[in-house]
C-alpha positions in Angstrom: 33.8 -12.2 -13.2 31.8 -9.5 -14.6 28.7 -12.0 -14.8 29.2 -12.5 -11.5 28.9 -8.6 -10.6 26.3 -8.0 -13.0 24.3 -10.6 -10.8 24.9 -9.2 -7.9 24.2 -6.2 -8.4 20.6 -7.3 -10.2 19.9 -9.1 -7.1 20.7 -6.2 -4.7 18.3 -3.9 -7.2 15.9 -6.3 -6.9 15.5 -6.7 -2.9 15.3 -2.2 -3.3 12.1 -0.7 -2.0 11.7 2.4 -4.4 8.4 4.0 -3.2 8.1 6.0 -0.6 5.4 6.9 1.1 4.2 10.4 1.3 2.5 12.8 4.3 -0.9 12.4 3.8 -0.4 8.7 3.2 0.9 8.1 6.6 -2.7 8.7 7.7 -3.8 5.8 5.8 -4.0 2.8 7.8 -4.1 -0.8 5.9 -5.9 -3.0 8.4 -7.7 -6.6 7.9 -11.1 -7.3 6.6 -12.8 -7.8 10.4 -11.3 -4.4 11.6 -13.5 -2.7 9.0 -17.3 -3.8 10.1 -18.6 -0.5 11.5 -17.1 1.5 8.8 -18.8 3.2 5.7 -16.9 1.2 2.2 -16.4 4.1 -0.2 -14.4 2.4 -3.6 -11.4 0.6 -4.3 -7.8 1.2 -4.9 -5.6 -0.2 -7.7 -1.5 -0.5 -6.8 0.9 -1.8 -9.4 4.3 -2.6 -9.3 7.2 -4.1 -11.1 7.4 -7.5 -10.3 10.4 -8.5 -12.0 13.7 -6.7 -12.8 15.9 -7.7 -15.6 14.4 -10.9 -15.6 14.4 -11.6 -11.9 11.6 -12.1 -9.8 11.9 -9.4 -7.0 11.3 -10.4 -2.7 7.6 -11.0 -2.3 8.0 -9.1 1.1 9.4 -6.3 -0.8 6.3 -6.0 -3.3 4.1 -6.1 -0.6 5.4 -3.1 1.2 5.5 -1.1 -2.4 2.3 -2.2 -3.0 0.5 -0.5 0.5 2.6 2.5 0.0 1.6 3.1 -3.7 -2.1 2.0 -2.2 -1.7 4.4 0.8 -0.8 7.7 -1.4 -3.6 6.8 -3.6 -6.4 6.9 -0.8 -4.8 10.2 0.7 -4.5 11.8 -2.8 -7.9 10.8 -3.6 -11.3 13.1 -3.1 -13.3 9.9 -1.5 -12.2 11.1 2.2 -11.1 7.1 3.8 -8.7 6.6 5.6 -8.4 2.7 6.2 -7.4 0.2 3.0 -8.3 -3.5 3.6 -6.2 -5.6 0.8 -8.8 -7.8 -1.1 -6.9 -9.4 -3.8 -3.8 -11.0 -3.5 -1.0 -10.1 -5.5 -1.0 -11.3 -9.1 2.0 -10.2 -11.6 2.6 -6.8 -9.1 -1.0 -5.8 -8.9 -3.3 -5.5 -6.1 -6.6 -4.3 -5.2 -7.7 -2.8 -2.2 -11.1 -2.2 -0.4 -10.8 2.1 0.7 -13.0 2.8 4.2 -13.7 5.6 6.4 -13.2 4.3 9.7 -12.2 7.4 12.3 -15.3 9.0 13.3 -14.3 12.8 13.7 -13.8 14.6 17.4 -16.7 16.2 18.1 -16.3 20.2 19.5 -17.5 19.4 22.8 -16.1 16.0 23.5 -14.0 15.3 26.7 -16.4 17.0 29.0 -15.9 21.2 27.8 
């Protein structure tokens, strides 16, 4: 019985999303390769997570997600100024690399006819 529980409970810890994603990483948007042509490439950012959890591999979904929100607070926390990622690696072992842009031109004073 308490096998059973013990593998319950690893399976319910494993489908948990721990990251969350902070303020300034909101404004990050993660977007695909051809959304990104008329923006400027400034670097790459490196998200790692745990892909396995007492010897269970953990949701492939749920990687993902921790993945672009560790990926997202990185851009926002960083001095580069982006704010689009573009994945460029898939995931290997909980890693994954990402392309950072600057995409959103910024509102000029006089637009919208003032």
């Amino acid at each position: 019985m308490k096998k059973i529980l013990l593998t319950l409970v690893s399976l319910l810890v494993i489908s948990c999303n721990w990251v969350e994603i902070s303020e300034e990483g909101k404004a990050i948007r993660i977007v695909t390769m051809k959304e990104v042509s008329n923006c400027k490439r400034l670097g790459k950012i490196y998200a790692q997570s745990k892909s396995q959890i007492a010897g269970f591999d953990r949701n492939d979904k749920t990687i993902q997600r921790e993945l672009e929100k560790l990926a997202r607070n990185t851009a926002a926390s960083s001095d580069m100024g982006g704010d689009t990622l573009v994945a460029i690696s898939p995931i290997e072992k909980g890693r994954q690399s990402f392309a950072f842009y600057k995409c959103k031109r910024p509102a000029l004073k006089n637009e919208g006819g003032e």
